[in-house]
One Martini backbone bead per residue (centre of mass of N, CA, C, O) as a GRO file, in nm:
protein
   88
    1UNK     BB    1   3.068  -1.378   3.557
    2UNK     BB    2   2.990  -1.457   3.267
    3UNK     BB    3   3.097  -1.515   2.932
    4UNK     BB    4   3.155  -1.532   2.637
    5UNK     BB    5   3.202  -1.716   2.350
    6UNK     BB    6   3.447  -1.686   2.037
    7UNK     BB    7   3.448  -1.903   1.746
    8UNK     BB    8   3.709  -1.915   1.474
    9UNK     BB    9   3.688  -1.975   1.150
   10UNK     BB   10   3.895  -2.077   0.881
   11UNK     BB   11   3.858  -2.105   0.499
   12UNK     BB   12   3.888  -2.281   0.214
   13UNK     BB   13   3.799  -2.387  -0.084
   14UNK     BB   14   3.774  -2.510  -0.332
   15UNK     BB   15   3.810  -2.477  -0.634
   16UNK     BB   16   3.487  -2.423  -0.839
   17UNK     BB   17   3.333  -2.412  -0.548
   18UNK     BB   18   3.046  -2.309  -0.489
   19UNK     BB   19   2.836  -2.121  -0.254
   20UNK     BB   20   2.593  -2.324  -0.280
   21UNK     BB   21   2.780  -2.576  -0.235
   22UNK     BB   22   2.881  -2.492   0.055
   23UNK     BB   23   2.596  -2.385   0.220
   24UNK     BB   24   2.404  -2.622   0.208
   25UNK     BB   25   2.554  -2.852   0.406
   26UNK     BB   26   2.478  -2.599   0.669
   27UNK     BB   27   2.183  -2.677   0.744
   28UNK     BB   28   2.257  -2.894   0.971
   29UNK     BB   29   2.481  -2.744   1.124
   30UNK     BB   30   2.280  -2.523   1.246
   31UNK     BB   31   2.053  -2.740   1.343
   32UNK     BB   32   2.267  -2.818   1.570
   33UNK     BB   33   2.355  -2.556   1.744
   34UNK     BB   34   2.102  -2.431   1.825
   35UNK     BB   35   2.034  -2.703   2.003
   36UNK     BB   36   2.240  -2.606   2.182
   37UNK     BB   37   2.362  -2.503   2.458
   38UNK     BB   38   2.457  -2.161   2.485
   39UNK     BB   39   2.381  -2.073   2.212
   40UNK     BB   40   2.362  -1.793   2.021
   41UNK     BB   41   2.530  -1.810   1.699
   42UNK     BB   42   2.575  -1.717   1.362
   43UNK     BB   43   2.861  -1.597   1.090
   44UNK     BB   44   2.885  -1.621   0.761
   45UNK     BB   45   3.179  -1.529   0.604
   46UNK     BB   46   3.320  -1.354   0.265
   47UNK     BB   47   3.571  -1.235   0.146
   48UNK     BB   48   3.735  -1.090  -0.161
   49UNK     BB   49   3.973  -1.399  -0.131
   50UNK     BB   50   3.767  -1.611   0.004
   51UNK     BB   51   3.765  -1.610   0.260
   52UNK     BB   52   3.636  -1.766   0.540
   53UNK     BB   53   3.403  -1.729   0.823
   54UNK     BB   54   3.325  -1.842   1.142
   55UNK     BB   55   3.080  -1.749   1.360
   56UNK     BB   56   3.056  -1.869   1.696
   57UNK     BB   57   2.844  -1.837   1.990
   58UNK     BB   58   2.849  -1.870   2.323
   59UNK     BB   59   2.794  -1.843   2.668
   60UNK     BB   60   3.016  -2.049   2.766
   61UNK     BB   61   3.287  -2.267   2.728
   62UNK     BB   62   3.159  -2.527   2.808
   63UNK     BB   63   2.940  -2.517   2.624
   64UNK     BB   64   3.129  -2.537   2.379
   65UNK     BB   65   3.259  -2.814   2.426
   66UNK     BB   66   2.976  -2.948   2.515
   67UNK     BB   67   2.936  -2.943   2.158
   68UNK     BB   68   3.187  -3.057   2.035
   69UNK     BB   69   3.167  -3.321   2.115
   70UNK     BB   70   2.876  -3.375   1.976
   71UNK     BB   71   2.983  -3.336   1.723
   72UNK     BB   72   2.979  -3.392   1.380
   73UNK     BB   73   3.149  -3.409   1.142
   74UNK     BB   74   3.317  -3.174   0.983
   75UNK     BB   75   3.201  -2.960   0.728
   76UNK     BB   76   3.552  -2.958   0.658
   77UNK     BB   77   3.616  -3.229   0.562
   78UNK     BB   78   3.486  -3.221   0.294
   79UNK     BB   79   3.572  -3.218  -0.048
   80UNK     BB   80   3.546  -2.871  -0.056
   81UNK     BB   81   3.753  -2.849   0.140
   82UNK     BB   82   3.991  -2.681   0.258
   83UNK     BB   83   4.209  -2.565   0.471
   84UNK     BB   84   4.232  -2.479   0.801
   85UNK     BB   85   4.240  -2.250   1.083
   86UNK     BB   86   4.317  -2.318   1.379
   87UNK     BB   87   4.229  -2.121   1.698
   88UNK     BB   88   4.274  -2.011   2.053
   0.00000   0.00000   0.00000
């Protein structure tokens, strides 16, 4: 029996960056993952604290992977974001 994964990111934007400066930019996002096998979904919540989560199921770990692999440099990356916090 496979399992699925959950891919869990915190991070908060810079000072000042409205949430539609930072929202507009993850739709190109979505339909790269949509795209990937094994996608099961997507949540994009923020907190009270202003910090955001990204919650993304894979539908097995294997997956999840070469989805990483394939994917273009991360919307984390650009410069209305602050440091991200990975765990595995």
């Amino acid at each position: 029996m496979s399992r699925s994964v959950i891919e869990i990111v915190s991070f908060r934007v810079k000072p000042g960056i409205s949430d539609e400066a930072f929202l507009k930019p993850n739709e190109p996002v979505e339909a790269f993952l949509r795209a990937q096998s094994g996608f099961v979904g997507r949540h994009l919540s923020k907190n009270d604290d202003g910090q955001w989560f990204d919650h993304v199921e894979w539908a097995s770990l294997e997956q999840a992977h070469a989805a990483a692999q394939k994917s273009p440099p991360s919307h984390l990356s650009r410069s209305w974001a602050g440091p991200s916090r990975w765990k595995r």
